[in-house]
N, C-alpha and C positions, 0 to 999 in steps of 0.2 A: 430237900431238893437233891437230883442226881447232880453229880461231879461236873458233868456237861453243862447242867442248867448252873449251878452256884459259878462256875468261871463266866458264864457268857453274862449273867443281871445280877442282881442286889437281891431281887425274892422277886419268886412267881408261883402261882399257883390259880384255885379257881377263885371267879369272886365271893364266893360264898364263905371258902376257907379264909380269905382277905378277911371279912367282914367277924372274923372269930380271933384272929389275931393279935397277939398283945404286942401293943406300939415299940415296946421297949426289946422285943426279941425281933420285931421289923426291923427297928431302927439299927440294930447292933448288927444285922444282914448286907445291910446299905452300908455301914463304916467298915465293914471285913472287903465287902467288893470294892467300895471305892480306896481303900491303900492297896490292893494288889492289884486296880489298873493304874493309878497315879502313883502310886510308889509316896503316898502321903497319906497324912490322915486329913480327915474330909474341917472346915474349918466352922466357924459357929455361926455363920452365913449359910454354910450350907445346911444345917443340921436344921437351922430355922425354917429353910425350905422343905426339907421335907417331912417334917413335924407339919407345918400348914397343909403340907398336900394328903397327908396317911391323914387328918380332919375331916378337911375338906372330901373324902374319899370315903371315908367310914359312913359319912353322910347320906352323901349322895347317891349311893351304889346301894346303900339300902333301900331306900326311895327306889330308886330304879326296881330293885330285886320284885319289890311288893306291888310294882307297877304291871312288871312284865316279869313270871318264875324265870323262865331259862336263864334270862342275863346271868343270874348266880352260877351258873356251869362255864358261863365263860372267861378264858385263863387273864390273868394281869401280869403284866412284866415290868418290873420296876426297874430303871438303870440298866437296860440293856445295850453293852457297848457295840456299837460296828467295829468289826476285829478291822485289826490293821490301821483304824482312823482312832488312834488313842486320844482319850476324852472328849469323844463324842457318844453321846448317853442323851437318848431322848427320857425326858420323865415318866414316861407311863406307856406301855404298849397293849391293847387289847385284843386280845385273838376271841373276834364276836363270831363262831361257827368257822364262813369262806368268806369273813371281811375284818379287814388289818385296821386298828384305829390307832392314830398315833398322836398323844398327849404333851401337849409341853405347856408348865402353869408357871405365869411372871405376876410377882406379885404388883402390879398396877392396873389403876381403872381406867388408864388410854392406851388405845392401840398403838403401837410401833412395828415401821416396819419392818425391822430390822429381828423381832419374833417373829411374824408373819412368815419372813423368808426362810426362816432357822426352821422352822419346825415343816414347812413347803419340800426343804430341801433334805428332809429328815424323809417322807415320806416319798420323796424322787427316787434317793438312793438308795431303800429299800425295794422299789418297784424295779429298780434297774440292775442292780446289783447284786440284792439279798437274793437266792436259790430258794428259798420256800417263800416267797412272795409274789415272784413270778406269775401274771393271771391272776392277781387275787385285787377282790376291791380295796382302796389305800387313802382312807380318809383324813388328811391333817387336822387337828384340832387344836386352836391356843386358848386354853384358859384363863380367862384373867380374875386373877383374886380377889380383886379391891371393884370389882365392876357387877353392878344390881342391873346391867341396862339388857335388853333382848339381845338374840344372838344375831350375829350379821355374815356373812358370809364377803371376804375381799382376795383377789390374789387365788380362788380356789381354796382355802383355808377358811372354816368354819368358827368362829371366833364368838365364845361363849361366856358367859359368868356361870360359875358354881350351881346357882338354883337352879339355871334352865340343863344342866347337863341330863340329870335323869330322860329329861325328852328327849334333848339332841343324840346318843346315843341310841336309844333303842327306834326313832327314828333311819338310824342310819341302815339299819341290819334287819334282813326279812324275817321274819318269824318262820318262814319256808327257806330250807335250805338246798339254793342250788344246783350246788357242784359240794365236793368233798370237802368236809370240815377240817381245820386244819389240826395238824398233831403238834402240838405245842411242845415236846421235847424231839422232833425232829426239827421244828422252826428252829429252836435255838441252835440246832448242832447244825443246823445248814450252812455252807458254803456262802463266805460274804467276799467278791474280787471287784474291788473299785481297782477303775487304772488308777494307778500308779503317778506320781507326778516325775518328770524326767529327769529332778534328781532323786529320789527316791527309788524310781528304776532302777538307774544306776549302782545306787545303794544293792537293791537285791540281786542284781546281777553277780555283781563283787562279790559278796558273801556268799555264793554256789547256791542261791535261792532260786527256784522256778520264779519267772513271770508271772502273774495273774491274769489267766485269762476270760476274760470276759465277754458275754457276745457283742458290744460294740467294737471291741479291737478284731474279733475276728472277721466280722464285717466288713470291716475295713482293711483287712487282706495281707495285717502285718505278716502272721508267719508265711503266710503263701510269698510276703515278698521276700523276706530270708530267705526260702528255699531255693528262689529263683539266683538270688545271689550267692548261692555253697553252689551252686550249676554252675555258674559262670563261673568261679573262681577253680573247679575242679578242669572245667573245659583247655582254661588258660595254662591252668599246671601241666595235663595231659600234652598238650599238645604246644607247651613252651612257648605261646606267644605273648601280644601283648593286646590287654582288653581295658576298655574304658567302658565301665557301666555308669548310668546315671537314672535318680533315684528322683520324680517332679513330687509335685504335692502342694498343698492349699497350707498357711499356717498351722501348725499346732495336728496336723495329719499324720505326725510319728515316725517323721522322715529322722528323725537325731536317734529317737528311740529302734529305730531301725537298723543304722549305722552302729549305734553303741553293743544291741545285740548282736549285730551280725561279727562284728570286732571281737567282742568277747567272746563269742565261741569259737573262734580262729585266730585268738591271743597265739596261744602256743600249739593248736593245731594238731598236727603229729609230727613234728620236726622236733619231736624232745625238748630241749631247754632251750630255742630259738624264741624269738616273738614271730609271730606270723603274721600279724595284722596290727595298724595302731590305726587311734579315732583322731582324728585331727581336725581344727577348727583356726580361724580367723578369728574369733569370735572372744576374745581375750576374756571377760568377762566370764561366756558359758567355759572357757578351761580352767579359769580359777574355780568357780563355783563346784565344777566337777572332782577337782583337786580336792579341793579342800573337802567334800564328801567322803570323797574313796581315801582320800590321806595318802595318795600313790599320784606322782607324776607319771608314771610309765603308758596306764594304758589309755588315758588322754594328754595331748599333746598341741604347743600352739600349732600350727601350721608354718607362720613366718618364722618360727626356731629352727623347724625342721628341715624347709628351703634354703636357708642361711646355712646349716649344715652340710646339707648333700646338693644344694643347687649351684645354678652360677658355673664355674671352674673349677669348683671342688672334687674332686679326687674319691672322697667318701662317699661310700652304701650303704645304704641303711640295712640292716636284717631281716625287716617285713619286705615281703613280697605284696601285701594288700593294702594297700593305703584307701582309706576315706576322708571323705574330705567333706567335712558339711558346711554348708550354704555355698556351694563351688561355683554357684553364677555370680559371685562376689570376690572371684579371682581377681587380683590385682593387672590392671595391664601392664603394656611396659615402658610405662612412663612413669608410673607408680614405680615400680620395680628398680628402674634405673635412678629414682630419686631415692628410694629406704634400702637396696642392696647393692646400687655401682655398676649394673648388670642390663642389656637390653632386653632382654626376653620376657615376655608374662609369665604368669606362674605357673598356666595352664603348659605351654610347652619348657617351662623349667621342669615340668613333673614328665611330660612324655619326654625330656633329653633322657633323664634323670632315669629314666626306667628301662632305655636302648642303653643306656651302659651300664645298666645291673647283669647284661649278656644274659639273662634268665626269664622265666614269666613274669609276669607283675599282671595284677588289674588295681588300676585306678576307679576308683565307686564318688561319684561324684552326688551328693544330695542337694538338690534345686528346689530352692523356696520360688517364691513367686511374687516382686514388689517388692523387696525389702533392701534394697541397694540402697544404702544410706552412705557410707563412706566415699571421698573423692577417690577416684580409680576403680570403682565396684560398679561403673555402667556399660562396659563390652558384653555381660553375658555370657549368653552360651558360644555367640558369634566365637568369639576367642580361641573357642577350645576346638571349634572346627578348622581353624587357619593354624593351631597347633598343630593338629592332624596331619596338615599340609604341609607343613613343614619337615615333617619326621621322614626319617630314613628305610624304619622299616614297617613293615604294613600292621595296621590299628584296626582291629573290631569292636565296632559300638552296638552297645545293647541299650535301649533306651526305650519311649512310650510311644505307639506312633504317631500321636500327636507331633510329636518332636522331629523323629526322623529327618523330613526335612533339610533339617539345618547340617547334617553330618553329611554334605556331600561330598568330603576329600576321606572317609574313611573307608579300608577296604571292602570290609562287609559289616552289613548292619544289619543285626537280630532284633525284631521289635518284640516287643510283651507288656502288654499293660498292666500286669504284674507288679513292676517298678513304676505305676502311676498309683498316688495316693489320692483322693481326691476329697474321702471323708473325715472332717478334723476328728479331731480327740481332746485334746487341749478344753475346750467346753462343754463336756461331758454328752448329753444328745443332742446339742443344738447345731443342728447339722448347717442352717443357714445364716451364723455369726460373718463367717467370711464374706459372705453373697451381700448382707449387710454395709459391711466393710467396704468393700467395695462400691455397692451402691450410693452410700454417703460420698464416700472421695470421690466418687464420677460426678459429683451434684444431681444425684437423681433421688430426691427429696423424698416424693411419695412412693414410690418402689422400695427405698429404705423403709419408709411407714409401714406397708404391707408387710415387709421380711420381719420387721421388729416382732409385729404381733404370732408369728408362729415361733420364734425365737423366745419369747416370753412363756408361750405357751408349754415348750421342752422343757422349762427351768432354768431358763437363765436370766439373769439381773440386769437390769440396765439401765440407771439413773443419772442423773444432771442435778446439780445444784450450783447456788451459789455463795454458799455458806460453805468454806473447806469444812468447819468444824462441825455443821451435822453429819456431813460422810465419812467424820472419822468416828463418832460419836456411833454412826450404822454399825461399820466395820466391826468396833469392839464389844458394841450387842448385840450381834448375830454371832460372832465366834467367842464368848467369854464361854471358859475354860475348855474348847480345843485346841489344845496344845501344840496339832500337827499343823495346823489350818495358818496359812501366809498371807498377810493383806500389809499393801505397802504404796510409798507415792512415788508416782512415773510422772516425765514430762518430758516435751521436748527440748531438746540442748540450745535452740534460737530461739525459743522462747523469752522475750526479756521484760514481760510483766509480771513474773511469777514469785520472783524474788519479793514483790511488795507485799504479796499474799501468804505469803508461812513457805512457799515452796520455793527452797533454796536450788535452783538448777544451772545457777552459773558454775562455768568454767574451774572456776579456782578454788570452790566449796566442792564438786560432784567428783574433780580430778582425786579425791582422797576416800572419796568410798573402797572400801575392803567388799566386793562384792560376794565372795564364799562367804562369810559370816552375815551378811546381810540377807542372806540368802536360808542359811543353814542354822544360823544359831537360834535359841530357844527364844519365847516371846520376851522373856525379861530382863534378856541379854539387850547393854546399850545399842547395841551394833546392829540389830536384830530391827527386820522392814517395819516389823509390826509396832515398832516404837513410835512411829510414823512422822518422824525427822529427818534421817538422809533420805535424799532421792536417787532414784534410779533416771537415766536419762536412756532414750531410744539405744543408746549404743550397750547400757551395760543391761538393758530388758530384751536383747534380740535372742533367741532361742532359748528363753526363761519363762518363768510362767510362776503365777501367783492366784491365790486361789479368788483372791477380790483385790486387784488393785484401784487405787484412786489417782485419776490419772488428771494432772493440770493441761486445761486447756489454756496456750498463750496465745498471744498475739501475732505468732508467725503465719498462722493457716487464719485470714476471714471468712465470710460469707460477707462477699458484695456481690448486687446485682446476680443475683442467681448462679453464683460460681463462687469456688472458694479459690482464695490470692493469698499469694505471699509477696511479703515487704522485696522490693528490689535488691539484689545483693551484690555491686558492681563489681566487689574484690572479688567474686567467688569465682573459683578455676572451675565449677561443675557444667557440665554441657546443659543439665537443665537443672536449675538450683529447686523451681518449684516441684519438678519430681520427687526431688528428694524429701522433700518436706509432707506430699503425700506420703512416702515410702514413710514418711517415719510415721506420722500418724498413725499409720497403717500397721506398723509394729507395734504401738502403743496401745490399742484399740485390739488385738488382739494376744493379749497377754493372760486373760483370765479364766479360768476353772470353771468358777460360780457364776461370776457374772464379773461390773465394774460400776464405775460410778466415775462420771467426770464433772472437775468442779470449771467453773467460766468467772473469771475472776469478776466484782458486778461493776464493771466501770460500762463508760456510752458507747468505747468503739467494740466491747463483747457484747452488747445487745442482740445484733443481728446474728450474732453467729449462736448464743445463746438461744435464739428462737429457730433455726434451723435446725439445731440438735432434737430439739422439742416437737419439731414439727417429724421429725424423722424415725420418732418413734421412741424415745425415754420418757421417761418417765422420772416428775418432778419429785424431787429428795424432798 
């Protein structure tokens, strides 16, 4: 093998030279690749694996060969890793001429879904992200070992046993070829740019690493909206004023990832050894977890630290001229504000006082989610920041989406660009109508949520209901047993109070001691670590986080009665509408995942109905 091919698989070549092969020079190909991507040697679980599968192979691939010559010209890829997604290794890849087959063999004779998805999602993100698969047909295949029964087809994913494989194969691939056959030592050197997860981003940003750009981020118009924002902030410099940009977007649409890069390439700017820019958050949670990635306080920061410093009657300035502010329609008002800092003012014109006495430019970059106000004092909006406006001394240019515009009637001039509109998620890879979804559910619009699910399912994303916590942890761990990078964890809501009876500990005095950086960051075998699937994460520590398959408990706060979903009465509650909020959280909940999600309904009589809304809405039964 070239140098290229031995780092990217375990052994490739054609099937012909496969089928000449001695097991013990295969095998000892597979233990060299798998300790220099694991940093391990491979364990005697695994060795049994693929000992069954070079068998099962030798077999069947001759059969085939004698069936139909060509198959023998066409290449096998054994252990082929997706760079950047360490220990993820589908088992077998076939380059049949101008069509991709991608193998994954579990040794049992019933189907789980939890392979179905793995190897579905094996062949996704080679269609979307691999560079030499691009246009190419992309057949998932799950093998299963211990199964004599005919092949079935579920999920898109072609599900075989051993004997029928010689057909299902040469079935799949025209004996007429196409388009161009593929070059199997450019596959392997091809170009593989999954996004990134946003602390991972983070990660590469730090480290002076390019972004990966991929064409759904570029689609979605990330770097064009950077560029819009080094304009504005060069505008503001030039010409000494003061500019408040703000940045909309649907969930998981890249608005933090935006922020984070925009920050870091005008950390230090060209002011020498100043900072120029910090990322700031509310969001206490997404600062630890970012902290504890980068191992640097500096260049994320809380937000309420930073107010408490330089706001109020203090005296002190900050060094950055660019402050961002993610999830800013969750500014505190000033009743908040005068209850946690002594002080009348909201934070929104704590920040424009705060910037009229830096006697210098400043732009304020405000990123606006949409529905995610969960905390008391986080329902003014945007309203706020335009009576901030009002309030100021000296004149404020707003650049914003025109959607918005509108609302900035006390600002001097307003530069619209829909530039600073995001509107296509990222967070769940192509499934562009998760949030429309989302949405749809919390409106009570049942079968419209039905409709969204089935193109939602169709891009590759997950979406199940059970009422068994313990088969959706039992999924989790056999779809991602041994990728390493891959996060799945249990979310709930914080009023939730039947969850606790169910294995999901979400109350108050258990969730108040989650370490959310390690729970986050640490390795799957770490205690701390989501994937252990013991602490919970609650709405407030999953908001601007994201996980690759969370399990999310549904309680007793949000029903379905009567064609509408209720929350329990909450007389103490100071919130102006307590049932918003509990959509808003839901609504966080429900949009936290990568892959997909799975929510479990705990099975007592009053989750009945809302268990069969779910169902009706388009999941699908765990």
């Amino acid at each position: 093998m070239t140098q290229i091919a031995r780092n990217a698989c375990g052994w490739h070549g054609a099937i012909n030279t496969f089928l000449k092969v001695l097991e013990q020079d295969w095998l000892q190909d597979l233990k060299n690749h798998h300790l220099v991507c694991m940093n391990m040697e491979a364990d005697e679980s695994q060795i049994r694996a693929w000992k069954n599968c070079f068998n099962i192979l030798q077999v069947q691939l001759a059969s085939a060969v004698k069936m139909r010559a060509d198959v023998g010209n066409w290449t096998i890829i054994f252990e082929y890793e997706l760079p950047r997604e360490r220990g993820r290794r589908p088992d077998v890849i076939i380059l049949a001429n101008d069509t991709i087959l991608v193998l994954e063999f579990k040794g049992f004779g019933s189907i789980h879904q939890a392979h179905i998805d793995q190897v579905s999602a094996y062949a996704r993100d080679l269609q979307h992200y691999h560079a030499g698969s691009h246009n190419r047909l992309i057949y998932p295949l799950l093998v299963l070992t211990q199964s004599k029964g005919a092949e079935k087809t579920q999920d898109g994913v072609l599900i075989t046993s051993p004997f029928e494989l010689p057909d299902v194969l040469q079935s799949l691939v025209d004996t007429t070829v196409s388009s161009t056959p593929i070059d199997p030592l450019e596959w392997l050197a091809a170009d593989y740019a999954p996004l990134p997860s946003l602390v991972n981003a983070a990660r590469i940003l730090f480290q002076h690493e390019p972004l990966p750009h991929i064409k759904r981020a570029n689609s979605a118009r990330i770097p064009e909206t950077i560029a819009e924002l080094v304009q504005i902030s060069r505008q503001a410099r030039a010409n000494n004023e003061q500019h408040l940009a703000l940045v909309t977007g649907v969930p998981g649409a890249g608005k933090t990832l935006v922020g984070l890069q925009f920050v870091y390439e005008n950390h230090f700017g060209d002011m020498g050894s100043k900072r120029s820019a910090v990322f700031l958050s509310g969001n206490g949670p997404l600062v630890k977890v970012l902290q504890h990635a980068l191992k640097s306080p500096v260049f994320v920061q809380d937000v309420h630290g930073f107010l408490k410093r330089y706001g109020g009657s203090q005296h002190w300035l900050p060094e950055e001229h660019i402050w961002v502010y993610d999830e800013a329609q969750r500014a505190w008002d000033a009743a908040k504000v005068q209850e946690k800092r002594g002080h009348g003012a909201s934070e929104p014109e704590d920040f424009l006082r705060l910037a009229e006495r830096m006697n210098s430019w400043t732009l304020m970059v405000g990123l606006i989610g949409e529905g995610q106000e969960i905390h008391l004092g986080e329902e003014a909006g945007l309203e706020q920041w335009n009576a901030a406006i009002k309030a100021m001394n000296k004149p404020w240019t707003v650049h914003c989406p025109t959607r918005i515009a509108s609302v900035f009637s006390s600002a001097a001039h307003i530069q619209t660009s829909d530039l600073l509109d995001l509107t296509a998620s990222l967070r769940s890879h192509l499934a562009e109508d998760v949030q429309l979804w989302v949405k749809r559910l919390l409106e009570g619009s049942i079968e419209s949520a039905a409709k969204t699910a089935q193109a939602i399912r169709d891009q590759g994303f997950d979406m199940y209901v059970t009422r068994d916590l313990e088969k959706a942890k039992q999924y989790v761990q056999e779809r991602y047993l041994g990728q390493e990078e891959k996060r799945y964890g249990l979310l709930a809501s914080s009023k939730a109070r039947n969850l606790s009876n169910w294995g999901i500990r979400n109350d108050y005095n258990y969730t108040k001691n989650l370490r959310e950086g390690p729970w986050y960051n640490d390795s799957q075998n770490s205690d701390r670590s989501c994937c252990r699937l013991h602490d919970v994460a609650t709405e407030f520590a999953c908001q601007g986080l994201e996980l690759d398959f969370p399990i999310v408990g549904w309680g007793n706060d949000l029903l379905w009665r009567n064609n509408k979903w209720v929350s329990p009465p909450q007389p103490r509650s100071q919130a102006h509408n307590p049932h918003q909020l509990r959509l808003n959280s839901y609504r966080v909940l429900l949009s936290r995942g990568r892959d997909g999600f799975a929510v479990f309904v705990p099975p007592e009589v009053q989750m009945d109905s809302t268990y069969q809304a779910l169902v009706n809405a388009g999941f699908h039964q765990l």
